[in-house]
C-alpha positions as CSV (number, residue, x, y, z in Angstrom):
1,X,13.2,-47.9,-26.6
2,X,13.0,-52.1,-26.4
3,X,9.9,-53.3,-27.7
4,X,7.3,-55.0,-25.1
5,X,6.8,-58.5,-25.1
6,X,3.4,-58.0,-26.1
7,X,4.5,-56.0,-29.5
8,X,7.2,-58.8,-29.8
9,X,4.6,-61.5,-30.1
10,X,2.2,-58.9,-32.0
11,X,4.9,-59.0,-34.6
12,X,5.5,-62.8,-34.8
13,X,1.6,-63.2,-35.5
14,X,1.7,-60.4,-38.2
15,X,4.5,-62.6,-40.0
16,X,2.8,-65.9,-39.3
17,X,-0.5,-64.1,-40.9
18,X,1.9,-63.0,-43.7
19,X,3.2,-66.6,-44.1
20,X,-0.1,-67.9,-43.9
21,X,-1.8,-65.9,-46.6
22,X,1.4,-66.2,-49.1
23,X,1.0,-69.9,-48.7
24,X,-2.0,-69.2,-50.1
25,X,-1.0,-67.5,-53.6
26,X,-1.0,-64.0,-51.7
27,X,1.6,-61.5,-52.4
28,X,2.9,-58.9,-49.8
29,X,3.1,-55.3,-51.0
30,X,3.3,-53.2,-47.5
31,X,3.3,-54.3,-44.0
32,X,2.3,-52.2,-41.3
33,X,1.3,-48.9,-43.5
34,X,0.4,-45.9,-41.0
35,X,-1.0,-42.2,-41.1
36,X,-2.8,-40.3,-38.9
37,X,-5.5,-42.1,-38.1
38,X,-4.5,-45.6,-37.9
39,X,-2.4,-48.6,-38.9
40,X,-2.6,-51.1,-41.3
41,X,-1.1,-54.4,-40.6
42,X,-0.8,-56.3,-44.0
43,X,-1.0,-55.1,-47.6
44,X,-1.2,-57.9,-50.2
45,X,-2.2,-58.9,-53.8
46,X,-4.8,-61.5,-53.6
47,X,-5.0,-62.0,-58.2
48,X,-7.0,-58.8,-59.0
49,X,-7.6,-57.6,-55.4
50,X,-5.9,-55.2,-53.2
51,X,-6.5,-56.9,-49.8
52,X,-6.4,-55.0,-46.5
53,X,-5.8,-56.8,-43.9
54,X,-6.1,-56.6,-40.1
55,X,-4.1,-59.3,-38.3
56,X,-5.6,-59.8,-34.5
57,X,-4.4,-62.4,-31.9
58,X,-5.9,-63.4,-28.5
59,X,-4.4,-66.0,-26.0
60,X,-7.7,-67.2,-24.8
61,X,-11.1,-65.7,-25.3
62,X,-11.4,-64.2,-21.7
63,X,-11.9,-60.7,-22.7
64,X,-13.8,-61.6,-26.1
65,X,-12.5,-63.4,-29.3
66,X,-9.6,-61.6,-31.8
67,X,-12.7,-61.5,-34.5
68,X,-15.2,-59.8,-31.9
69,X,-12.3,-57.4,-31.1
70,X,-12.7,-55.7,-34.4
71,X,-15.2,-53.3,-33.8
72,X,-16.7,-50.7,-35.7
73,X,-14.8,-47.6,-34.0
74,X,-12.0,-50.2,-35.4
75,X,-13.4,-50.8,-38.7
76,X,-14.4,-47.0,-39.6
77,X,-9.8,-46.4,-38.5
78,X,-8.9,-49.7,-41.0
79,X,-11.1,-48.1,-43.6
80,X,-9.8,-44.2,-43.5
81,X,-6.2,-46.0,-43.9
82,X,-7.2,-47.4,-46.5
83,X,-8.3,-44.7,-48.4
84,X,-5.5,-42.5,-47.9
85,X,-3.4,-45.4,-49.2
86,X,-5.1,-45.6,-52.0
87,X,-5.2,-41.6,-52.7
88,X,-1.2,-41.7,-51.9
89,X,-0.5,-45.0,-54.6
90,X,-3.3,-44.0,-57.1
91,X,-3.6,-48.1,-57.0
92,X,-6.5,-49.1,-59.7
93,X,-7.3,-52.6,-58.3
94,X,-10.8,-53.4,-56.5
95,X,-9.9,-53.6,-52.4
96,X,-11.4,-55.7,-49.7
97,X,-10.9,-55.8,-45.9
98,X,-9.6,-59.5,-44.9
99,X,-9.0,-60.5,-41.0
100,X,-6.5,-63.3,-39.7
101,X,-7.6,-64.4,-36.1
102,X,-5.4,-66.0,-34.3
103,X,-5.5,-67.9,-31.3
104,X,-4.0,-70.1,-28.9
105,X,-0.9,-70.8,-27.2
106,X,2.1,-70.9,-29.1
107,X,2.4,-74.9,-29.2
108,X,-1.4,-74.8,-30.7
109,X,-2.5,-72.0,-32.4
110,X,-5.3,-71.4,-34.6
111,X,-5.7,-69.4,-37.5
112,X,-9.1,-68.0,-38.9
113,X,-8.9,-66.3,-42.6
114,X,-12.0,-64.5,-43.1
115,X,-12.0,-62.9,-46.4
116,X,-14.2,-59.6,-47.4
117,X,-14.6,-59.2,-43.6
118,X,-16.5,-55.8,-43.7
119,X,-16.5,-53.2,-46.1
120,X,-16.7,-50.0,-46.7
């Protein structure tokens, strides 16, 4: 099955989150790690941190921002993940939950990095 436009452009803001963040001094270990209960976008090494990250992108703020879209039923999903990653790769670095918000049109776009985001 073709992907939708909509998971075509999902994927080009995961990448430029990626690029972003790398730019940074991040370094990517997984990218879109899934189990039963949800989906997370970005894995990466941030020095002694395992960094969790939830990449969210919103044309206009119409039907609320990319950052207000991250809601607690959202937030309890992101954390379950990322336990059971941890349980599967035994990991022994600390963790934290970033968000990239993204937003804009493709000719202007915005990116907002907020680290520690929520926890657990």
């Amino acid at each position: 099955m073709l992907p939708t436009p909509q998971q075509i452009s999902g994927k080009s803001k995961e990448k430029l989150a990626c690029q972003y963040l790398e730019s940074r001094g991040f370094q990517l270990i997984e990218r879109n790690y899934y189990c039963r209960r949800g989906e997370i976008d970005l894995i990466m090494r941030d020095r002694d941190y395992l960094v969790f990250i939830e990449v969210r992108y919103r044309k206009n703020d119409r039907f609320g921002s990319a950052l207000e879209s991250i809601n607690y039923h959202k937030q309890q999903r992101l954390i379950f993940t990322a336990r059971h990653y941890l349980q599967q790769t035994r990991t022994p670095l600390a963790s934290r939950f970033d968000v990239v918000a993204i937003s804009g049109n493709d000719a202007n776009l915005s990116i907002n990095w907020i680290e520690n985001a929520f926890g657990t």
